[in-house]
C-alpha positions in Angstrom: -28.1 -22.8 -21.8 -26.8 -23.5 -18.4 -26.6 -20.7 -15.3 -23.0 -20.1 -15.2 -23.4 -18.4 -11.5 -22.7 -20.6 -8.5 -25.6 -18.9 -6.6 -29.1 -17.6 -7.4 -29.4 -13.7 -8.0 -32.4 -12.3 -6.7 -34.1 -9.4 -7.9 -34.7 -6.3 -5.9 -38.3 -5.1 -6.2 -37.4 -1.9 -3.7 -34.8 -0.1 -3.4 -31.3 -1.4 -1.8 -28.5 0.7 -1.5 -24.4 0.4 -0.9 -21.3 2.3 -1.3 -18.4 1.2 -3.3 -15.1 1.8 -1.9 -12.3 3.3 -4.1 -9.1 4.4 -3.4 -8.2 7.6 -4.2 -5.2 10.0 -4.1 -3.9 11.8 -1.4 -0.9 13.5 0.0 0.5 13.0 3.5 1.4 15.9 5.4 2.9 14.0 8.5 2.8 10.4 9.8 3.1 9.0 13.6 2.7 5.4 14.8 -0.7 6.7 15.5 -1.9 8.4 11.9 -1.8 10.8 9.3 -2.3 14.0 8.6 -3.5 14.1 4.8 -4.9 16.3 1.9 -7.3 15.1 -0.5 -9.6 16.9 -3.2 -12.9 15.1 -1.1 -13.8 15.5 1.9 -13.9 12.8 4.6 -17.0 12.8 7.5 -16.1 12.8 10.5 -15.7 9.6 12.7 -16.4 7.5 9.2 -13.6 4.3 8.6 -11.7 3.8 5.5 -9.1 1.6 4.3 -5.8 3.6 3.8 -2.8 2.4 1.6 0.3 4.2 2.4 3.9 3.5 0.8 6.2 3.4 2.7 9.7 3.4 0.8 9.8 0.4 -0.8 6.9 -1.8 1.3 2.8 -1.3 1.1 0.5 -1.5 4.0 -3.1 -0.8 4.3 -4.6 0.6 7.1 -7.8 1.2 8.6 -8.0 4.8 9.4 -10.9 6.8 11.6 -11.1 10.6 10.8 -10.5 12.7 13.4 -10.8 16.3 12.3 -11.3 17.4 8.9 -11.3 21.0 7.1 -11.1 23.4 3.9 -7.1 23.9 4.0 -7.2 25.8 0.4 -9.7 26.8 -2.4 -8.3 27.9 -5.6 -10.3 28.5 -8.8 -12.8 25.4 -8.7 -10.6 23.1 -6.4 -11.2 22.2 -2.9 -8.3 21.0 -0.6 -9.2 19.2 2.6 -7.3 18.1 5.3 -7.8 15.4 7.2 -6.6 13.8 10.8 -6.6 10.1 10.2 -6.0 7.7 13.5 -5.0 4.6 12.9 -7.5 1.7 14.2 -6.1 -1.7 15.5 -3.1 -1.8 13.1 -1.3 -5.2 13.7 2.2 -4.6 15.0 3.9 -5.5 11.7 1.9 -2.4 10.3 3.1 -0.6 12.5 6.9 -1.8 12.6 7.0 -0.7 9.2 5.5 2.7 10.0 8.0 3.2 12.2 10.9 1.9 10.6 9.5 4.4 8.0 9.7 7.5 10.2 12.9 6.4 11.7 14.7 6.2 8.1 13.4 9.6 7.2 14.2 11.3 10.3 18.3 9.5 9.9 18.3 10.9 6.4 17.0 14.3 7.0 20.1 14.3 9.9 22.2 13.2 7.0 22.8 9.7 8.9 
């Protein structure tokens, strides 16, 4: 039987550890060119980097976020609420055109533009 796998695995003897990166739900509270403010039933350490996926009307982006500030907004019965300060890091400026087309056609149909 041939080894389908283009590389060798090697076993660990010790131990070797990772994280796996999921995305979760969350809700945004405000957005700037420069972040989010955002809820989330998990809480987020401070200064840690994660990838955020926001949509924005009809477009996607993904963005990498650093937590600024992060708290308990709300506790009822056995859920947590947290809310988080996310600042944007190095978004390219096409990220960030559509972030702020985004706000802009939210703020002209709130004005009833």
């Amino acid at each position: 039987m041939s080894d389908k796998r283009q590389a060798e695995r090697v076993p660990m003897l010790g131990e070797l550890y990772g994280e796996v990166m999921v995305f979760q739900p969350m809700l945004v509270r405000d957005i700037s060119r420069g972040g989010v403010t955002v809820e989330t039933r998990f809480p987020l350490q401070i200064d840690s980097l994660h990838d955020v996926r926001l949509t924005l009307g009809d477009r996607s982006v993904i963005l990498k976020g650093r937590v600024v500030h992060s708290h308990i907004s709300d506790v009822d019965q056995d859920i947590v609420v947290y809310r988080t300060g996310l600042e944007f890091v190095e978004p390219s400026s096409a990220v960030i055109g559509a972030v702020v087309e985004f706000i802009e056609s939210v703020k002209a149909h709130r004005s009833g533009m």
